[in-house]
C-alpha positions in Angstrom: 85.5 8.9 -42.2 88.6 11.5 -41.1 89.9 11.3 -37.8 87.0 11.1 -35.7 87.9 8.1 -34.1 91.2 9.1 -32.8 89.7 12.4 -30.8 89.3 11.3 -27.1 86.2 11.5 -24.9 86.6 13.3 -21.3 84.6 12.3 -18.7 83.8 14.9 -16.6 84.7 13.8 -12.5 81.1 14.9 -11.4 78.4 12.6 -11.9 74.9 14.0 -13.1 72.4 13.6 -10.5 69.0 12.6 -11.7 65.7 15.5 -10.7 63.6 13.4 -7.3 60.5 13.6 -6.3 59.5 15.1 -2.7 59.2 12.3 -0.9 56.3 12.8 1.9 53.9 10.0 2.8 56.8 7.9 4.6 56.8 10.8 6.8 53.5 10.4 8.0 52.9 7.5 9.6 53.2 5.8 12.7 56.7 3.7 12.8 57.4 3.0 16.5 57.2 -1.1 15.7 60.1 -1.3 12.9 62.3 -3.6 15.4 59.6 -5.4 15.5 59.2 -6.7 12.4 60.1 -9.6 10.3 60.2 -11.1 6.9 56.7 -12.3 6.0 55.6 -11.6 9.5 53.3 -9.2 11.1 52.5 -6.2 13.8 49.4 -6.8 15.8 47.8 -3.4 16.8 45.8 -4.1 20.5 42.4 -2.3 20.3 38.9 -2.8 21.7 35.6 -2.5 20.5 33.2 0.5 21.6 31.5 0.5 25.0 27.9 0.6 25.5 26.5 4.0 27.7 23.0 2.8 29.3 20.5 4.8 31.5 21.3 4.0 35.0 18.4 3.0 37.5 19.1 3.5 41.2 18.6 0.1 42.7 18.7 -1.9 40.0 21.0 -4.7 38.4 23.4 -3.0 35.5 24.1 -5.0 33.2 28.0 -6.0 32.2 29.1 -7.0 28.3 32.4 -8.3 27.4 34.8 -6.2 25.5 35.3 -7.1 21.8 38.5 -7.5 20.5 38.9 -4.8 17.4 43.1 -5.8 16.9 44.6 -5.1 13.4 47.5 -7.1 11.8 49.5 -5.6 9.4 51.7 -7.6 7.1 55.3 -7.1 6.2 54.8 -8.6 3.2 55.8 -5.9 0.6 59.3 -7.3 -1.1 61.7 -4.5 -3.4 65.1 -5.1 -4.8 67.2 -3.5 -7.1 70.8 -4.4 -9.2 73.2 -3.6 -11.1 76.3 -4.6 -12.5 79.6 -2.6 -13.2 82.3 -3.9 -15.6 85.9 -2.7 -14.5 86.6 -1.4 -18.3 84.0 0.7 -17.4 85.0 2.1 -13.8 88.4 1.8 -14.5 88.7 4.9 -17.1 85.4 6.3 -15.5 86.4 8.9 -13.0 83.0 9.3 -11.0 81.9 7.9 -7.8 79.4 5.4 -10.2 78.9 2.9 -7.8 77.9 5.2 -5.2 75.5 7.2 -7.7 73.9 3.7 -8.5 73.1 2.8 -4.8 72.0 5.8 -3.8 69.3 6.2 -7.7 68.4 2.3 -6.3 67.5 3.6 -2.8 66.0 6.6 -3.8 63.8 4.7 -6.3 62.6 1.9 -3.9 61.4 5.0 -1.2 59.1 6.5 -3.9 57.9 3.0 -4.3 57.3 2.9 -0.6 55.9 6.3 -1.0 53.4 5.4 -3.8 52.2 2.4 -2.3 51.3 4.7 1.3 49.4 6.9 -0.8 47.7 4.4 -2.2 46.3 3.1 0.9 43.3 6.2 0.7 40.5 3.6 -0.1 41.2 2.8 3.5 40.0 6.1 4.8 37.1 6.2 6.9 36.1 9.7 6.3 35.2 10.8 2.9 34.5 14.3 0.9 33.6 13.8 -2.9 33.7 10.0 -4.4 35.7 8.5 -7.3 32.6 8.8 -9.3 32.1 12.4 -8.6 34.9 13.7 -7.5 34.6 17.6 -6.3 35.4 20.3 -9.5 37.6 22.3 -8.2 39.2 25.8 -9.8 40.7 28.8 -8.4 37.3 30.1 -7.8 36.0 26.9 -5.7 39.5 25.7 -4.1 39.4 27.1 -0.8 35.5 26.2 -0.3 36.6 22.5 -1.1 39.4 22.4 0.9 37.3 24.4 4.3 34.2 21.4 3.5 36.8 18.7 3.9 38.6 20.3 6.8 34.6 20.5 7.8 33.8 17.0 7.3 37.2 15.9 9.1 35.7 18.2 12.5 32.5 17.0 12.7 34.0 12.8 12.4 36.5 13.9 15.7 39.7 14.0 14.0 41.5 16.5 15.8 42.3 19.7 15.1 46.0 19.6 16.6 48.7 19.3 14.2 46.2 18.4 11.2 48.1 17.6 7.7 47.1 17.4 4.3 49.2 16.4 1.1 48.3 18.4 -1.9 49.3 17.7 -5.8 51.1 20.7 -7.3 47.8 21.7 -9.6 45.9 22.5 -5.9 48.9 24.9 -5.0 48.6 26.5 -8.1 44.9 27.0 -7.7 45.5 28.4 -4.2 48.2 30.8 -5.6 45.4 31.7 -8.2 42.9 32.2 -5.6 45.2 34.4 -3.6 45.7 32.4 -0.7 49.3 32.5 -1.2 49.3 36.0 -1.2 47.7 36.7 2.5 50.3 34.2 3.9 53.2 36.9 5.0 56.0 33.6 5.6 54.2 31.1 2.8 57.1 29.2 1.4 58.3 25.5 0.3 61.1 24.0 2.2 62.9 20.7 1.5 60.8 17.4 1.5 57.6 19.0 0.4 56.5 21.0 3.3 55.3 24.1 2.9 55.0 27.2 5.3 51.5 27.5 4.4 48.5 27.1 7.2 45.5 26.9 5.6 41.6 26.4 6.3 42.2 24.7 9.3 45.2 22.5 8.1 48.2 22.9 10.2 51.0 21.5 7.9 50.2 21.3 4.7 53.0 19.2 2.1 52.9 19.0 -1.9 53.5 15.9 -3.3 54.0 14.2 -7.2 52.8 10.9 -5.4 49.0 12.0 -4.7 47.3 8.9 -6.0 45.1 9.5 -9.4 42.1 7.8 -10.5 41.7 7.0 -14.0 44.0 10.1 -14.9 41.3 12.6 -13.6 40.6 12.7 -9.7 43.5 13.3 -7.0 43.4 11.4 -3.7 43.9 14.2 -1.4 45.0 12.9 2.4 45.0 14.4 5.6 44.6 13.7 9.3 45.8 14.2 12.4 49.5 13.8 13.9 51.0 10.0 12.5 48.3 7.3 14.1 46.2 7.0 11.1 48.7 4.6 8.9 50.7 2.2 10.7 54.3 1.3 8.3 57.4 -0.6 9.4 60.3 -2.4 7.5 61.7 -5.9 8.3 64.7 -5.3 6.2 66.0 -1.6 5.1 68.7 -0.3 2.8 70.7 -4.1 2.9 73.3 -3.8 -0.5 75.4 -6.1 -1.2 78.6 -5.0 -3.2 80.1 -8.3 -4.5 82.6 -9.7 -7.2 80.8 -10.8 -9.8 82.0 -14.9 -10.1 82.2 -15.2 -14.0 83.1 -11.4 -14.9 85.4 -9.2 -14.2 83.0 -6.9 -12.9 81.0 -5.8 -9.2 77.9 -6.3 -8.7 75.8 -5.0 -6.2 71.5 -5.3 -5.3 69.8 -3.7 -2.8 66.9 -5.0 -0.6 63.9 -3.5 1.5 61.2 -5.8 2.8 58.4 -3.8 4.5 54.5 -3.2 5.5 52.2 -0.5 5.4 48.1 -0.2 6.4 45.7 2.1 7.8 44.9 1.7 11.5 43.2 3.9 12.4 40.4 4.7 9.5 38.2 6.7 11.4 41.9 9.2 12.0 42.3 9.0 7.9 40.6 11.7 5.5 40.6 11.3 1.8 39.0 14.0 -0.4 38.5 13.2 -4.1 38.9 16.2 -6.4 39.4 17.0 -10.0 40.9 19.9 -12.0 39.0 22.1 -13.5 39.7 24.9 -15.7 41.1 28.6 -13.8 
């Protein structure tokens, strides 16, 4: 066996951080009411129904309708945690900031979750272009047609045209860089969080994201719409760790806790275009 065990291990003082995603959705929707909530509670958004326009005749009676009440509730109902313990063997001889490294993996972790669960709210959407059942083939060659129809489709349903986003998976960028589109863009670029310098077909900020929902491992849930109205998200409780002695070890233990909710209020604001990849 020689001397193995007697050579010593050095921990190196840095601690390796783990590759993230971009984290986007979050980003996009409408969070003026997170004060507001509470555990297991909900946020009431006010609307009304549509008005009736009638022919007028001079003379005559009109006729007067009660407004409908169109309100939407959404409920904070969506519960993550996570937790860890640390044994002081362990951070005793370990020089790193461990501790700190483990909240901040736990935190990071529970927003993708939040960010996975947004983007999974597309089936919401109350304009559509392509289906889950045939979803829109789309190569280098057909990209920019695809992406022009749905920008299209979002125009002619009212959403506006000011400060229009879309989230793309990385495959679409690639077909775009194939296609060229990339190349007529003087400042295109990707900056932190997923955005990229990249106006295209209509689409004002345009964002690439791991988190694009997929459909039985073949069509991407591509979302866009107009400003942050369309999805409604707010958080009863946010980031609360706890960083406690553990009672029957001589160790820490820490959890973290977010309680929040997240739903589409506005449908006819939301776009989802269903496409699959298809060979360059």
């Amino acid at each position: 066996m020689g001397l193995e065990n007697l050579k010593p291990t050095i921990w190196n003082n840095r601690l390796i951080v783990a590759l993230r995603k971009a984290l986007i959705f979050g980003n996009l929707t409408n969070q003026n009411f997170t004060g507001q909530a509470t555990v297991g509670g909900s946020v009431k958004f006010l609307q009304i129904g549509e008005v009736a326009v009638n022919d007028y005749t001079a003379y005559s009676d009109m006729t007067f309708e009660q407004l409908d009440d169109a309100s939407l509730s959404m409920i904070i109902d969506q519960k993550k945690s996570f937790s860890f313990q640390l044994d002081v063997t362990d951070t005793t001889f370990i020089p790193s900031d461990v501790l700190g490294g483990g909240i901040d993996r736990g935190a990071y972790r529970i927003r993708d979750t939040i960010d996975q669960y947004i983007s999974g709210l597309y089936t919401d959407a109350g304009v559509t272009y392509g289906s889950a059942a045939s979803p829109k083939a789309t190569s280098s060659g057909t990209v920019v047609q695809h992406l022009a129809e749905f920008a299209e489709q979002m125009t002619e349903n009212n959403i506006p045209l000011e400060n229009r986003w879309i989230v793309l998976p990385p495959w679409m960028f690639t077909k775009l860089t194939l296609a060229g589109v990339t190349d007529r863009q003087p400042n295109a670029d990707i900056f932190e969080g997923g955005y990229m310098n990249l106006p295209i077909v209509g689409f004002n900020r345009v964002f690439l994201s791991n988190n694009v929902t997929q459909i039985g491992g073949t069509a991407h849930t591509i979302m866009a719409s107009s400003g942050n109205e369309a999805i409604g998200f707010a958080q009863a409780i946010s980031g609360d760790v706890r960083i406690r002695p553990s009672e029957k070890r001589r160790a820490t233990n820490v959890d973290g806790l977010w309680v929040y909710g997240s739903k589409v209020i506005r449908p006819d604001m939301l776009a989802v275009s269903y496409n699959n990849e298809t060979a360059n």
